[in-house]
C-alpha positions as CSV (number, residue, x, y, z in Angstrom):
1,X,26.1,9.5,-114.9
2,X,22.5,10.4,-116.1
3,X,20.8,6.7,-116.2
4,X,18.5,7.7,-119.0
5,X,21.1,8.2,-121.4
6,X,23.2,5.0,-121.1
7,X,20.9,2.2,-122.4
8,X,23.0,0.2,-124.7
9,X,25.6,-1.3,-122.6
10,X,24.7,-1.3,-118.8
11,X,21.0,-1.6,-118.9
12,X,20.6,-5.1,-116.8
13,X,22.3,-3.0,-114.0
14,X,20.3,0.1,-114.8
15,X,17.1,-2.2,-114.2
16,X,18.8,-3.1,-111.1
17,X,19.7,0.4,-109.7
18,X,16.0,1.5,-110.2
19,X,15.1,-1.0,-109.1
20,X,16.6,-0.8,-105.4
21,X,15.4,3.3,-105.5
22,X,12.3,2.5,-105.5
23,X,12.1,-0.2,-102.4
24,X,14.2,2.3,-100.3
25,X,11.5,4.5,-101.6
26,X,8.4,3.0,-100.5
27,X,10.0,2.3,-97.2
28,X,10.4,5.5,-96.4
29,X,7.3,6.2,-97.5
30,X,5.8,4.1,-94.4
31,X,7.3,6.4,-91.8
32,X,5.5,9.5,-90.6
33,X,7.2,12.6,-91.9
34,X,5.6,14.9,-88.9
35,X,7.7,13.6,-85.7
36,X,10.7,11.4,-85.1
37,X,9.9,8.1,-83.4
38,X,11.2,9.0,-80.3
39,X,8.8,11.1,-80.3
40,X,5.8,9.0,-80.6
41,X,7.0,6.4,-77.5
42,X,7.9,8.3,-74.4
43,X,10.9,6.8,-73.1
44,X,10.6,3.9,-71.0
45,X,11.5,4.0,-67.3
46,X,12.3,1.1,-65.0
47,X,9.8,-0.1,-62.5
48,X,10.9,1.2,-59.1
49,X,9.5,-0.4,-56.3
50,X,9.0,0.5,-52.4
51,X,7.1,-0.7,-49.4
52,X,5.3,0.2,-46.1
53,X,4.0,-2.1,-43.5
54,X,0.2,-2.3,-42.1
55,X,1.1,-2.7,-38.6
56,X,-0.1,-5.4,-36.3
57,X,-0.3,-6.0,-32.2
58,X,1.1,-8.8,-32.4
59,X,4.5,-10.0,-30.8
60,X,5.2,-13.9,-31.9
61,X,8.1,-14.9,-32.6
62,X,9.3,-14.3,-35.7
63,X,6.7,-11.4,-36.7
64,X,7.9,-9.4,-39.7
65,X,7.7,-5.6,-39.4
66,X,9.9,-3.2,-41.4
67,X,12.4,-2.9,-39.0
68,X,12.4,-5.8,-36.8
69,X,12.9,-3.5,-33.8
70,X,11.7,-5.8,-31.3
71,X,13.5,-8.8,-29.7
72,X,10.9,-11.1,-31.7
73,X,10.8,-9.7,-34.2
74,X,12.3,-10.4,-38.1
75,X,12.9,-7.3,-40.4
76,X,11.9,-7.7,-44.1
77,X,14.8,-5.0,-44.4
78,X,16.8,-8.4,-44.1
79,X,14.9,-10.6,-45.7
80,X,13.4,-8.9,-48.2
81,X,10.7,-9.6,-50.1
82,X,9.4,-11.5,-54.1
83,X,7.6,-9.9,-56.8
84,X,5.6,-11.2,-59.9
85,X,4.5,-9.0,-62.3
86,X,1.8,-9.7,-65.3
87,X,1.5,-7.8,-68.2
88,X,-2.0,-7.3,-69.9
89,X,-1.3,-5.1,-72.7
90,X,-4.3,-2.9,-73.4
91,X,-6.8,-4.3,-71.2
92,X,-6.8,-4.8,-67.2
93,X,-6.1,-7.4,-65.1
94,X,-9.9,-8.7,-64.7
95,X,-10.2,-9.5,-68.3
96,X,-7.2,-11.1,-69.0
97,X,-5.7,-14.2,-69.0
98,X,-2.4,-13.8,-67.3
99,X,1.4,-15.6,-66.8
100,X,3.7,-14.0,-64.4
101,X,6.5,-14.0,-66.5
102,X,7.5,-10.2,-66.9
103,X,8.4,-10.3,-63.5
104,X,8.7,-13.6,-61.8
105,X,10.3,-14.5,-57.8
106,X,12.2,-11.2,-58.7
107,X,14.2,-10.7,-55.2
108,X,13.7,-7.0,-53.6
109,X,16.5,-5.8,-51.4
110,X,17.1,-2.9,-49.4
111,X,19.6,-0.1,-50.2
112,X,20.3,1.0,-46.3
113,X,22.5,4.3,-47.9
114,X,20.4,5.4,-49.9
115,X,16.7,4.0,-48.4
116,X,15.5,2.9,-51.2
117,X,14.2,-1.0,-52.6
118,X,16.8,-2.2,-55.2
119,X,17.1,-4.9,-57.5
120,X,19.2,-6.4,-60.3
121,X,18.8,-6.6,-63.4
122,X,16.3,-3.7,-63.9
123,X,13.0,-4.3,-65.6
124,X,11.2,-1.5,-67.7
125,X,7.6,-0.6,-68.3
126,X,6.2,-1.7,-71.6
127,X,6.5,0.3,-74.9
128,X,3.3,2.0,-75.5
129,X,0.5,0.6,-77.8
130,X,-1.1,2.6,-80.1
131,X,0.2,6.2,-78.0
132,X,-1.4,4.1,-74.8
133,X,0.4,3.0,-71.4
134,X,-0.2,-0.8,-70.8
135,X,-1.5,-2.5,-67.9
136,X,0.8,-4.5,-65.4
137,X,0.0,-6.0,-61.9
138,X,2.2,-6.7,-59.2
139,X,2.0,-9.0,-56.5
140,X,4.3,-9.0,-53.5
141,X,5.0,-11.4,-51.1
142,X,7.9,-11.9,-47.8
143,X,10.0,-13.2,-46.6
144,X,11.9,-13.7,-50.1
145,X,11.9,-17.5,-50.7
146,X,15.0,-18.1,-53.2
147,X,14.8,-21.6,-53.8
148,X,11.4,-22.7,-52.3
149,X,10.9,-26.0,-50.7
150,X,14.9,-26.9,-50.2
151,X,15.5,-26.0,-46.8
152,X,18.6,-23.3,-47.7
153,X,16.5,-20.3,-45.4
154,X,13.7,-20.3,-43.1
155,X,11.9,-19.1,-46.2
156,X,12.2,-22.0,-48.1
157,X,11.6,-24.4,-45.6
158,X,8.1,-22.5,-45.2
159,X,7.4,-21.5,-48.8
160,X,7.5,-24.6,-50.4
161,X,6.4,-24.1,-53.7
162,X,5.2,-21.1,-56.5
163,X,3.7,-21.0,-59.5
164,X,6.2,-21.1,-62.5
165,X,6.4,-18.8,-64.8
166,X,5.3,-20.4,-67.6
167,X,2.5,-21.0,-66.0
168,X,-1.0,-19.3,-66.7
169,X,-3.2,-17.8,-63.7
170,X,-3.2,-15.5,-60.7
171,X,0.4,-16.0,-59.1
172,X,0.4,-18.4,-55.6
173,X,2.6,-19.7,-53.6
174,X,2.1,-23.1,-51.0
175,X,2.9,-21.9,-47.0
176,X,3.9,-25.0,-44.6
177,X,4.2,-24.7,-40.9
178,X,7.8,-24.2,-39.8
179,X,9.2,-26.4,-36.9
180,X,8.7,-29.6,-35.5
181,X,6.5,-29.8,-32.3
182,X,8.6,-28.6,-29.7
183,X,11.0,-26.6,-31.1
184,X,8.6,-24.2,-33.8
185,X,9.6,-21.1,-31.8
186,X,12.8,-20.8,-32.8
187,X,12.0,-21.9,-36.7
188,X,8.3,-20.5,-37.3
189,X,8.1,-17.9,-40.7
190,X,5.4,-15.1,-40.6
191,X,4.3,-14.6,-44.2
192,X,3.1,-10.5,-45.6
193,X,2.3,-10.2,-49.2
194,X,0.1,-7.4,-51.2
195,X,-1.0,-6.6,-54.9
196,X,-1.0,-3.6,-57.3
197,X,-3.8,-4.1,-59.8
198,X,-3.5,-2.7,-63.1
199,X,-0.6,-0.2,-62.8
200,X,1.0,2.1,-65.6
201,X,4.0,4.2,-66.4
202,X,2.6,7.4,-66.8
203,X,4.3,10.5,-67.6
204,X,6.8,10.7,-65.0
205,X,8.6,8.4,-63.1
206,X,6.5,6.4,-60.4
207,X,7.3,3.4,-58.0
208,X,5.0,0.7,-57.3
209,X,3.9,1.0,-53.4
210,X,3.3,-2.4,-51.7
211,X,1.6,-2.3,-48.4
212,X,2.5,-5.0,-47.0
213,X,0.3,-7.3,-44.7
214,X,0.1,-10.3,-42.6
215,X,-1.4,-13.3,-44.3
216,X,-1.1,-15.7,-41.4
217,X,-3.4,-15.4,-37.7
218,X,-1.8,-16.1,-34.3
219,X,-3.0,-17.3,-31.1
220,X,-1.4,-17.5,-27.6
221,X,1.2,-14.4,-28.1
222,X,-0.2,-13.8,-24.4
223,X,-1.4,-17.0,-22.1
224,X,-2.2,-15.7,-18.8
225,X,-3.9,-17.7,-15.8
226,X,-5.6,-16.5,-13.2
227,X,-8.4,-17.6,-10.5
228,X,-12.2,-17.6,-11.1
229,X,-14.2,-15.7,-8.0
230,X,-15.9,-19.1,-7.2
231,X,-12.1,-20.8,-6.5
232,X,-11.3,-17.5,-4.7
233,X,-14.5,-18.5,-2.4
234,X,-13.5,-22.1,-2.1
235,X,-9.9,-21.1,-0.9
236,X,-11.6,-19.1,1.8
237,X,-13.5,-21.3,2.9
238,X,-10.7,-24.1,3.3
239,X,-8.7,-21.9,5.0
240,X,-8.1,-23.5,8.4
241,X,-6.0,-20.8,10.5
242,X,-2.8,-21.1,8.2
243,X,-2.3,-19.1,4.8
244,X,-3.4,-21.3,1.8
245,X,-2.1,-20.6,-1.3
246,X,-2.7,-22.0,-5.4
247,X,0.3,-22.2,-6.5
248,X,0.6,-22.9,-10.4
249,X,3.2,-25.8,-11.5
250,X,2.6,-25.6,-15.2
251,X,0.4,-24.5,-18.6
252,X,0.4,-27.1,-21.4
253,X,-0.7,-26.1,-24.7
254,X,-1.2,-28.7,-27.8
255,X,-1.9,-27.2,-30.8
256,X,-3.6,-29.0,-34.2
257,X,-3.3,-26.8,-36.6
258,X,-3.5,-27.2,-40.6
259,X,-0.2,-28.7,-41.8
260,X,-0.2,-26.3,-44.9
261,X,-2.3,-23.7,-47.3
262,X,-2.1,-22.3,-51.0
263,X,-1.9,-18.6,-50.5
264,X,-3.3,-16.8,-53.8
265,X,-1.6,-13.4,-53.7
266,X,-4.1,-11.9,-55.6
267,X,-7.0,-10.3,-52.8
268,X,-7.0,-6.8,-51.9
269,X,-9.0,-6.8,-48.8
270,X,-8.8,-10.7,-47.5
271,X,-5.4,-13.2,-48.3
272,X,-7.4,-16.1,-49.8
273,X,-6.1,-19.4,-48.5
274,X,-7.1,-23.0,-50.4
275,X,-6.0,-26.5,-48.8
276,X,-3.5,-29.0,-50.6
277,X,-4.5,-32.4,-50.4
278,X,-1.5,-34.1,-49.6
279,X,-0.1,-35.2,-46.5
280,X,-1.3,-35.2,-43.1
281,X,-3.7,-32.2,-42.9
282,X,-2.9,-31.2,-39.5
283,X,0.0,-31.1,-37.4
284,X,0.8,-30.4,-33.5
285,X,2.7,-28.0,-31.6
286,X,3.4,-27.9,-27.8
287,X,4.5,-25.1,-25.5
288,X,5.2,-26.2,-22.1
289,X,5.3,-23.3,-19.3
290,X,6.8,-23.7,-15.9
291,X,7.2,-21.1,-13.5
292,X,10.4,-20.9,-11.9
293,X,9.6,-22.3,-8.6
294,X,6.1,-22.3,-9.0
295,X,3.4,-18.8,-9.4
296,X,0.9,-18.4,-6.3
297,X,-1.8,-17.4,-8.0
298,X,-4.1,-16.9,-4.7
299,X,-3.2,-17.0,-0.9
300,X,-6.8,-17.5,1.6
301,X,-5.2,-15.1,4.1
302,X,-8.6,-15.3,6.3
303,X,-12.0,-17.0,5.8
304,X,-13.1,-13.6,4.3
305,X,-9.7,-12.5,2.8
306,X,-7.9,-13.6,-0.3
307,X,-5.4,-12.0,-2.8
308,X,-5.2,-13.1,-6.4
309,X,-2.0,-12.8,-8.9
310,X,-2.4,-13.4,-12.5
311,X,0.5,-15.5,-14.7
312,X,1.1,-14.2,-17.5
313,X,3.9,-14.9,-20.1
314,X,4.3,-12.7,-23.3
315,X,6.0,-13.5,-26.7
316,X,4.8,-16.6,-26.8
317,X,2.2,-16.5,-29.9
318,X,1.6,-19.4,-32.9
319,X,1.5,-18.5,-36.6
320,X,-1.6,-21.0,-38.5
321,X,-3.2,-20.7,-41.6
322,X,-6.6,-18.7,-41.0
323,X,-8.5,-21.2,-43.1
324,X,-11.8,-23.2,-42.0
325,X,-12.0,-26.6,-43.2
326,X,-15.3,-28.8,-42.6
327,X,-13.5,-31.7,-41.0
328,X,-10.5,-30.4,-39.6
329,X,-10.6,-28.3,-36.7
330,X,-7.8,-25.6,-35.5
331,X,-7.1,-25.6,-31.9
332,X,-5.8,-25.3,-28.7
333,X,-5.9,-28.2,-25.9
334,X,-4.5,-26.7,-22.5
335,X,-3.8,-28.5,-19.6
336,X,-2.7,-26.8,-16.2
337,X,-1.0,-28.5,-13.3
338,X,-1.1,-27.0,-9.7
339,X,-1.2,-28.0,-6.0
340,X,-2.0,-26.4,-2.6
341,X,0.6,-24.8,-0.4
342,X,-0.9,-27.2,2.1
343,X,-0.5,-30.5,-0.2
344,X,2.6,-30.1,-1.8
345,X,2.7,-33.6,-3.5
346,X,-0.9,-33.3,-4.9
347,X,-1.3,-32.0,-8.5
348,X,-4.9,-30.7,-9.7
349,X,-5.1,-31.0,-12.9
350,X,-7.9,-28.9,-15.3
351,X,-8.2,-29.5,-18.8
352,X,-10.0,-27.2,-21.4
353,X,-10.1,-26.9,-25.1
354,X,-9.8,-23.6,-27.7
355,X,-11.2,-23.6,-31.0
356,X,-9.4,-21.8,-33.6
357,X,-11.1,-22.0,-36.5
358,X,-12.7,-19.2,-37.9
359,X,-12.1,-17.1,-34.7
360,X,-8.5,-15.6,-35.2
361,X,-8.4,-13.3,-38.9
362,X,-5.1,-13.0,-40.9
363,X,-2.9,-10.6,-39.5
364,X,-4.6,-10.7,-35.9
365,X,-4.2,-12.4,-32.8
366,X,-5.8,-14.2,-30.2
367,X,-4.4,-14.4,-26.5
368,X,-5.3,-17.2,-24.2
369,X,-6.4,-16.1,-20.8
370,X,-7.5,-19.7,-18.8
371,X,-10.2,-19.0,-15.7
372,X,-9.7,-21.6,-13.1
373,X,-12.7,-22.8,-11.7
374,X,-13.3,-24.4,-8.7
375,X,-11.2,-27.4,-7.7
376,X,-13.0,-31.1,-8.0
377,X,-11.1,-32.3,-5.0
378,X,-10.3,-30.3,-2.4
């Protein structure tokens, strides 16, 4: 029917018809005729993630390496690691104000057939703005804490809080030592995490590559003893026409070491570690080696002969927080017991103190090598 002609007895539904032509009209007169809209936002891929490991010569207990090939050693294979993600839109990380909340504590686990990081469900990078890839920066961190702070995992017993993600500002979580002090060996947590600033999608398909890396310092992964030249001399010179021997009965260590630390994940180069004031600020940790039966560390064979042996004992290093505080030192008080082969019943006793603080850098170690001088009493 030609709406022109009729105007007598339908026109209120001829005004309406016209009406309705000319809104679908306009709208479609807001689209570009020139290319589709697929066209103009390439499609958008899901963020694929994987992760290498800056190795380390260290050996404590619990050090995470990719594999956990060692004895000591914890694989992040297994335990996997957490990722926060910040969008920024347009502009880059340094001039926004972010919230992790496109990614937040997302859980990365590893797909042993087919070698790849996986994780459920997917998240995709950002539609394009005005024909232009937005901004997003990751931040990595491992072991994966699932529920910090509740004791389920080793994790969250050490990770004991994050930010939310709600919350506004570079993501952080709060690191406590694990253990008690005796028993920290079998319950310490080493702690890796990285950051991707400002990546895109691009045009083709790309994964975010973490490189991993140690945020905490270790000391002690090797405490050896051995004898100084002057208590060589002595021993020589107290020898009497009978082999005398030093014979080591024990090595003490007494750590103080920061309780706890907030790690900001958000450093390239350094970790960047800030104190929480709460709590005790420091806490202790022993480690009590005994020989089996005793180690001769020197035997006086002659008046001008003497042969020295070292102890040493391996895998026995401390995770701390490498951070420097103005009233709280980090260190290491080491007492060793030991007696002459000639004096069984006698202990000589030698004390000596370590400072931690500032000496040890994240993702390093310090071992303890103890000089005995020459004995007091003798």
């Amino acid at each position: 029917m030609n709406p022109t002609t009729d105007t007598s007895t339908q026109g209120g539904a001829l005004l309406l018809r016209l009406t309705v032509l000319l809104l679908v009209s306009a709208l479609a007169g807001c689209a570009p005729d020139d290319a589709p809209e697929a066209d103009k936002h390439p499609a958008r891929q899901p963020i694929s993630f994987g992760a290498t490991y800056r190795p380390t010569t260290r050996t404590a207990p619990g050090t995470l390496t990719l594999d956990g090939a060692d004895t000591c050693e914890v694989s992040l294979c297994t335990v996997g690691f957490g990722v926060f993600a910040c969008h920024t839109g347009l502009h880059p990380y340094v001039s926004s104000s972010v919230t992790p909340n496109y990614m937040w504590n997302q859980r990365m686990v590893y797909d042993y057939a087919n070698a790849v990081w996986d994780y459920t469900p997917l998240v995709y990078w950002p539609n394009t703005i005005e024909g232009l890839y937005p901004y997003v920066s990751f931040a990595a961190y491992a072991p994966y804490a699932a529920a910090p702070g509740t004791g389920n995992t080793a994790a969250d017993r050490c990770i004991v809080d994050m930010i939310r993600p709600e919350e506004s500002g570079d993501p952080w979580l709060v690191y406590q030592l694990g253990g008690s002090e005796d028993d920290w060996q079998d319950h310490q947590v080493d702690l890796l995490y990285d950051f991707r600033r400002d990546q895109q999608q691009g045009q083709e398909t790309r994964r975010v590559s973490f490189q991993l890396r140690h945020a905490l310092a270790s000391a002690g992964d090797m405490v050896s003893v051995v004898c100084s030249t002057e208590l060589l001399q002595q021993l020589m010179t107290a020898y009497s026409g009978m082999p005398l021997s030093l014979i080591l009965d024990r090595v003490s260590l007494t750590y103080t070491l920061l309780r706890k630390g907030r790690l900001w994940l958000t450093d390239d180069a350094s970790p960047r570690w800030e104190t929480v004031a709460s709590e005790s600020p420091t806490v202790e940790r022993r480690l009590v080696l005994e020989p089996q039966g005793g180690q001769v560390l020197a035997t006086a064979s002659s008046g001008t002969a003497c042969h020295a042996d070292a102890f040493s004992a391996s895998h026995q290093g401390i995770f701390y927080i490498p951070l420097t505080l103005a009233d709280c030192e980090q260190r290491v008080d080491i007492s060793i017991g030991c007696h002459l082969s000639t004096d069984p019943t006698t202990t000589h006793t030698l004390n000596t103190t370590v400072g931690l603080t500032d000496v040890t850098k994240a993702s390093s170690n310090r071992n303890i090598r103890i000089v005995l001088p020459k004995l007091s009493s003798m």
